[in-house]
C-alpha positions, 0 to 999 in steps of 0.5 A, spaced: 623 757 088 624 753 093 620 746 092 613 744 096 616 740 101 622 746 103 616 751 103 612 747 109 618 744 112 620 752 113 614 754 115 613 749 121 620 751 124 618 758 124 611 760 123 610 761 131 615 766 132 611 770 127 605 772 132 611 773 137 614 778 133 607 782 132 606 783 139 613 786 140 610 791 135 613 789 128 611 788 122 611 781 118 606 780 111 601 775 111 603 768 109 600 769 105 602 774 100 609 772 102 614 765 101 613 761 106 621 760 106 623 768 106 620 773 109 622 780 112 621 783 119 619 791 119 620 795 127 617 799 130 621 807 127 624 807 135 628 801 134 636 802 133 638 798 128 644 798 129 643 793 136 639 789 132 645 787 128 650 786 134 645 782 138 644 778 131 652 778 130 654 776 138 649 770 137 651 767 130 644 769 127 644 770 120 639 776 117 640 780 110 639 787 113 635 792 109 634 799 111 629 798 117 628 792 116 631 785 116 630 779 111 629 771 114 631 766 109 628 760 114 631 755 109 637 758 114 635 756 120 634 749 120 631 747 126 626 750 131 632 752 136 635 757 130 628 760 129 627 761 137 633 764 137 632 769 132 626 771 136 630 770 143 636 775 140 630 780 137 625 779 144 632 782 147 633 788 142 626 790 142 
């Protein structure tokens, strides 16, 4: 498990692109009842999935992809910018 500092550090880089995504009609748990370095985003049962990977993959984001959802691993995204544009690439998509 990922230490305290690493937990906190992950959540301020991604913590607002939470909310965005709900509004966007996705699903994302609770702070908590997830880590605060990993956390998956389930869509809306209209969204292709398939255009989420290529927009992901034309933009060098990096997601574990499940059946309808997709898993973030925030230690990967290191600064404020690669989390926003996650949520750039999925605002597209979505």
């Amino acid at each position: 498990m990922a230490s305290s500092k690493t937990q906190e550090y992950c959540h301020c880089i991604s913590k607002h692109i939470t909310p965005e995504l709900t509004k966007l009609g996705c699903h994302v748990e609770n702070i908590e009842f997830r880590a605060k370095y990993l956390f998956g985003i389930n869509f809306p049962n209209q969204v292709n999935l398939d255009d989420i990977k290529q927009t992901l993959k034309i933009n060098d984001v990096f997601v574990f992809i499940r059946v309808k959802y997709i898993g973030i691993s925030c230690h990967l995204y290191t600064t404020k910018k690669d989390s926003d544009n996650l949520l750039k690439c999925l605002t597209e998509v979505l």
